[in-house]
C-alpha positions in Angstrom: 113.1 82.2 116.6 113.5 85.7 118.7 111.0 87.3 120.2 111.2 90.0 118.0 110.5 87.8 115.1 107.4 86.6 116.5 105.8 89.6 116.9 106.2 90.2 113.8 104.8 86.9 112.7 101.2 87.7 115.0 100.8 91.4 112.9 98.1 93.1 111.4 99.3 92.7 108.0 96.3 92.1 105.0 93.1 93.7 104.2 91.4 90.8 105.6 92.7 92.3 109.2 91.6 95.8 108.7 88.1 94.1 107.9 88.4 92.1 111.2 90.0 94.3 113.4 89.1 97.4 112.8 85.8 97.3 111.0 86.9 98.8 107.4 85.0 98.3 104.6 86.1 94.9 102.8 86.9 97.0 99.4 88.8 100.2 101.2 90.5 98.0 103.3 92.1 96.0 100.0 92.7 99.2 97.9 94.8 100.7 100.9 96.6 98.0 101.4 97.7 97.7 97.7 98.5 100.8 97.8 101.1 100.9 100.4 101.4 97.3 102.3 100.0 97.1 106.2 102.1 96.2 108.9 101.6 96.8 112.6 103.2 94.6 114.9 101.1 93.7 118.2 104.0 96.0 120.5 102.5 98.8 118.8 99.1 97.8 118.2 99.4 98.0 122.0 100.1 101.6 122.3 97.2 103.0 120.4 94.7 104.3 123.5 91.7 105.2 121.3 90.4 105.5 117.9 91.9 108.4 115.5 94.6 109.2 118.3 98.3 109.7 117.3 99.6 106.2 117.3 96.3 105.3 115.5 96.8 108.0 112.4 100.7 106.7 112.2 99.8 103.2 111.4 96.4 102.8 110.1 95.6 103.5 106.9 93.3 106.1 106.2 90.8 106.4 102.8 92.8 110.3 102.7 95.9 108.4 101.2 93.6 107.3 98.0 92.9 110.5 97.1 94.0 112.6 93.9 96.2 115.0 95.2 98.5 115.6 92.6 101.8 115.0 94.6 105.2 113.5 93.7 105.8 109.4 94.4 109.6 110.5 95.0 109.5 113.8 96.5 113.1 114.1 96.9 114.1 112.9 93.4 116.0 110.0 95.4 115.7 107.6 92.1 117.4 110.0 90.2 120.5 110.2 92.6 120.6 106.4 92.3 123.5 105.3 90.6 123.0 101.9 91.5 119.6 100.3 93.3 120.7 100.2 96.7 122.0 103.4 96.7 121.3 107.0 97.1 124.0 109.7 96.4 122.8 113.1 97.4 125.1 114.6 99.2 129.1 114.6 98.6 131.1 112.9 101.5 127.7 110.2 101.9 125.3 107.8 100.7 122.3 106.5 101.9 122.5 102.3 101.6 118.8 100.7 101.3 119.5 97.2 102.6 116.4 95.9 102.9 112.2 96.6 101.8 110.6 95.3 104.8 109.7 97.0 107.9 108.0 95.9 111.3 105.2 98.3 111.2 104.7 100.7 108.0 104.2 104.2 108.8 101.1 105.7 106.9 103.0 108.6 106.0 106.3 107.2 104.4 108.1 108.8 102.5 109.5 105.6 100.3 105.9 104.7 100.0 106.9 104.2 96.1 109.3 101.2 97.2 108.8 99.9 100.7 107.4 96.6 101.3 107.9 95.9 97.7 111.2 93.3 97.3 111.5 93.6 93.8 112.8 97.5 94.1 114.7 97.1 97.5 116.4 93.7 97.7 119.4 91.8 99.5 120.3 90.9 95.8 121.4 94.8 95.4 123.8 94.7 98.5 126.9 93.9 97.0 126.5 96.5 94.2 126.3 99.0 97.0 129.2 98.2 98.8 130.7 97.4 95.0 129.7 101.2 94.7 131.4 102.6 98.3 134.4 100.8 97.4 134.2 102.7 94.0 134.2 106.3 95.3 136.8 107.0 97.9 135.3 110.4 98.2 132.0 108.8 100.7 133.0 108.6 104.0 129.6 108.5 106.0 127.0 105.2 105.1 123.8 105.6 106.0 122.5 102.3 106.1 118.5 102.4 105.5 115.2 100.7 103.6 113.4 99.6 104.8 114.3 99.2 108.2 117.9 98.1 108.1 117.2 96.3 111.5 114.7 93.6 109.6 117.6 92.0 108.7 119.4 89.1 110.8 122.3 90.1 112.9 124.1 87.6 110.5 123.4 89.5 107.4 123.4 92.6 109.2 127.1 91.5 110.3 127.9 91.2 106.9 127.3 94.3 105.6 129.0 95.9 108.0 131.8 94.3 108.1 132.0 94.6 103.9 131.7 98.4 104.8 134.7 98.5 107.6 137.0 96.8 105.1 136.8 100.2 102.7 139.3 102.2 104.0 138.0 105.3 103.7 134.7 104.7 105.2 134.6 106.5 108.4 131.6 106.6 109.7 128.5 104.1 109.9 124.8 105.3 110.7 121.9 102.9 111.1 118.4 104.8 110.5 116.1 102.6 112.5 112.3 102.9 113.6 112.9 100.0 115.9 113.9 101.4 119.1 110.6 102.8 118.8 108.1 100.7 117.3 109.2 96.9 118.4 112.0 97.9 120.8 112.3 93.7 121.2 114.5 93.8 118.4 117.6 95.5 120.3 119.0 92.2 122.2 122.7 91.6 123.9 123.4 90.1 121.1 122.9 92.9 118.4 124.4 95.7 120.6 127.6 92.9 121.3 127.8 92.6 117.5 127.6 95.9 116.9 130.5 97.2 119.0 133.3 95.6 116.8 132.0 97.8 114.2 132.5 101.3 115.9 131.8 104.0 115.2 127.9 103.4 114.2 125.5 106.0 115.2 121.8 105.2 115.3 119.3 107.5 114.0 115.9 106.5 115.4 112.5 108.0 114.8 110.0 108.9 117.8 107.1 111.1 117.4 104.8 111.4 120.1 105.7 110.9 123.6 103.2 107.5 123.9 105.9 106.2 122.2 108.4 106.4 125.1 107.6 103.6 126.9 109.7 101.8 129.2 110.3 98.7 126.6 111.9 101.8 124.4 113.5 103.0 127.1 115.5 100.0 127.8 116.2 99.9 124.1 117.6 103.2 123.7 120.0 102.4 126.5 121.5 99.2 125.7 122.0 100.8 122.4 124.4 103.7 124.6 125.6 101.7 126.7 127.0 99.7 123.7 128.8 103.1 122.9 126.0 103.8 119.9 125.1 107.8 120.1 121.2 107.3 119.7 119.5 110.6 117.5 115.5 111.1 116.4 114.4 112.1 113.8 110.8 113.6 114.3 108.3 114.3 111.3 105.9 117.2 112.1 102.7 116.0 111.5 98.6 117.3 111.9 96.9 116.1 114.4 100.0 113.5 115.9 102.3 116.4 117.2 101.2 119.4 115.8 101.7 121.0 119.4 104.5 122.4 121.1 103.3 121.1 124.7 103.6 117.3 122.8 107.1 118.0 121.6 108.3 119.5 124.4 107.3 116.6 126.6 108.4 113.9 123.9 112.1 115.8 123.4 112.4 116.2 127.1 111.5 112.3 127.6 113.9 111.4 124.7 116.5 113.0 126.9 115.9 111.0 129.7 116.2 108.1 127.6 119.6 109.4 125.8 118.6 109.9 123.0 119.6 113.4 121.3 116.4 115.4 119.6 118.3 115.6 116.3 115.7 116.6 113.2 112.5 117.7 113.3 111.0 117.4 109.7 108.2 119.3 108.2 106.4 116.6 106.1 107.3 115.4 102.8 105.1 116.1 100.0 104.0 112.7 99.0 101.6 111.1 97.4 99.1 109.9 99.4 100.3 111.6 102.7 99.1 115.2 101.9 96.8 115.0 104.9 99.6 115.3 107.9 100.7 118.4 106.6 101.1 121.3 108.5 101.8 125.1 107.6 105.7 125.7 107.6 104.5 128.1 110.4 103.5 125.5 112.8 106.7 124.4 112.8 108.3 127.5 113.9 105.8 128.3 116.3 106.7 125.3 117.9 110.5 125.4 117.6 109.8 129.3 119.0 108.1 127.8 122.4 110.8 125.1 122.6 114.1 127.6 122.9 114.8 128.8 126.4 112.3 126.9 127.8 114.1 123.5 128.0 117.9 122.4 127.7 119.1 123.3 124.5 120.2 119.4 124.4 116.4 118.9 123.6 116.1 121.3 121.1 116.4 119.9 117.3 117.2 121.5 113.9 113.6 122.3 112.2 114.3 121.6 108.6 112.6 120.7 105.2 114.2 118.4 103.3 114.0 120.2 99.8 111.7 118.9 96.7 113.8 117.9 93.9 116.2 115.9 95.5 117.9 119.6 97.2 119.2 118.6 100.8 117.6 119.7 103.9 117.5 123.1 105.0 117.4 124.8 108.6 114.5 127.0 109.4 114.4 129.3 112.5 112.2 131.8 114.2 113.1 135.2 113.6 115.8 136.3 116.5 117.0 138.6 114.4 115.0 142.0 114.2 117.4 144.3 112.2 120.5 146.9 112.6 120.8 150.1 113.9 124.7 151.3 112.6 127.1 148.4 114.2 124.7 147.5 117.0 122.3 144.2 116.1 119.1 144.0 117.2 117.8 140.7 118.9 115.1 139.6 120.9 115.3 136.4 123.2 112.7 133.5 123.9 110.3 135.7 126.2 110.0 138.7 123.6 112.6 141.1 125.5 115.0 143.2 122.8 118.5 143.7 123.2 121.2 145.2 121.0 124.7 143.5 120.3 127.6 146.0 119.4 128.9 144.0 116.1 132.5 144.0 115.3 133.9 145.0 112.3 136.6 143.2 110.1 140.0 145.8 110.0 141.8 143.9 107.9 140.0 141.8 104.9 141.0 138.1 105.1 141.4 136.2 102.2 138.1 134.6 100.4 138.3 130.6 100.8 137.8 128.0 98.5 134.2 127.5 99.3 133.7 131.4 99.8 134.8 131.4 95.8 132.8 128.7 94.3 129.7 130.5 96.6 130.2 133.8 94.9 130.4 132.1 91.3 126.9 130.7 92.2 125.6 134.2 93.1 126.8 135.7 90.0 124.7 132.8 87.6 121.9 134.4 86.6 118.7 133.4 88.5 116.0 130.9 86.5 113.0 132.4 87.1 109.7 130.3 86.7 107.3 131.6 84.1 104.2 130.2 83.4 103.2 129.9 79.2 102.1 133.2 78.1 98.3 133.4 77.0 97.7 135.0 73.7 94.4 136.7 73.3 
């Protein structure tokens, strides 16, 4: 057995813990854990410096997540993409591949809440039918390989997918979205990172978000996994009271950097049910992204987006740079509040409208639907 796989055996993982450890009531402690399975594996146990700080609200469960408050289980409307159970198709060119239901240390404010931890909706059993699926569609390209944390597996079965995925032709490239570099960073050996450079090119998507959470085990991580030749990105969700601060995200994105890893998303929090509480105004988020620009390499600078409700991609979001147009000359102001005008150039000679350009302007021209709420007859 690795030493990865028995940390996981000594977690925090039942109601009975919560009771033990942490002094929860025997009755909240089982509902929550019902609710959405516990899991925190003793690496990251280790990193929590005090009651109710961020590591603390990112893995222990909280009474918040039983109350009534009216949000989707599936946010994103990923079962309605799913055209078979291991797989999401949102997008055109790429699918998202869940490989597996467990993960070393549940995050409280999941967004798969609805099917994490639960084998019966994510299972090894569905694997096949997913690469069945790829195989199928010669129009993906880009397999985003997910759960679950895709990394639970064994590098055996991990093997195994990927090389079932590098024998479809026209699968480019391979992406592995992975909490572990950051929450048991014991799991990436010699071994996995050897294994996983026959498979290039696999990108890792990883998901840090607080700088606590940069320790020197994750360090170490993060660079056998590029010196492997595996580009390492994070994905950070925007959350109230972890990172709700732009002094915390500039020190965590800077430290990222140092630990080569690219600051790639930072997500303003899904709607779920049972997360409502680590929501933050869309403003916060631009406030922060607006005290990030110019004041550290642009390398350390993510996209802010919000991945739409209903299943409708993610969208950027940017502070206002901006101001408005005075005749050909645009008006902008920079990162310390100074304005400047930019003499815009104007097209001569009207190139032709592209293919996407087209099927844009036909979208325009639909008639918008407008939400009305039922008329009241009095």
């Amino acid at each position: 057995m690795e030493l990865w796989q028995e940390l996981l055996r000594q977690s925090v993982d039942s109601g009975k813990d919560l009771v033990e450890r942490f002094g929860f009531d025997r009755e909240l402690a089982d509902r929550l854990n019902k609710l959405f399975h516990i899991r925190i594996n003793p690496y990251y146990l280790s990193l929590i410096r005090y009651p109710y700080d961020p590591i603390w609200l990112q893995c222990i469960p909280d009474g918040k997540e039983l109350e009534d408050d009216g949000l989707p289980e599936d946010p994103l409307a990923e079962d309605s993409h799913s055209p078979v159970p291991s797989i999401v198709h949102r997008y055109p060119d790429r699918v998202l591949f869940l490989t597996t239901s467990q993960c070393s240390m549940y995050c409280r404010f999941c967004t798969r809440k609805r099917k994490v931890g639960d084998s019966t909706k994510i299972n090894t059993k569905y694997i096949q039918d997913g690469i069945n699926y790829i195989a199928e569609h010669p129009e993906v390209r880009d397999i985003i390989l997910s759960g679950g944390d895709p990394l639970m597996l064994t590098d055996f079965m991990l093997e195994k997918i990927l090389s079932g995925l590098r024998n479809i032709a026209h699968v480019e490239i391979i992406r592995l979205g992975t909490k572990m570099p950051c929450v048991l960073p014991q799991r990436i050996t010699p071994k996995l990172c050897k294994m996983l450079r026959k498979y290039h090119p696999i990108y890792v998507n990883t998901h840090f978000n607080h700088p606590w959470e940069c320790t020197p085990e994750a360090k170490q991580a993060c660079e056998m996994l590029s010196d492997a030749g595996v580009p390492v990105g994070n994905q950070t969700v925007l959350m109230k009271g972890v990172n709700d601060n732009p002094e915390v995200m500039l020190e965590l994105f800077r430290k990222l950097l140092f630990m080569r890893v690219r600051p790639y998303y930072l997500y303003q929090a899904d709607i779920t049910k049972g997360a409502n509480h680590f929501r933050t105004p869309v403003s916060v988020g631009l406030d922060i992204m607006d005290k990030l620009r110019g004041h550290t390499s642009g390398l350390a600078i993510p996209y802010f987006v919000i991945d739409a409700p209903g299943g409708g991609g993610k969208i950027p979001l940017l502070p206002q740079y901006v101001l408005g147009r005075n005749g050909n000359q645009i008006i902008l102001r920079n990162y310390k509040y100074d304005i400047y005008t930019y003499p815009d150039v104007e097209e001569e000679i009207k190139r032709p409208t592209t293919t996407v350009e087209k099927k844009f302007n036909r979208k325009k021209s639909r008639p918008k639907k407008v939400y009305e709420p039922d008329k009241v007859h009095v």
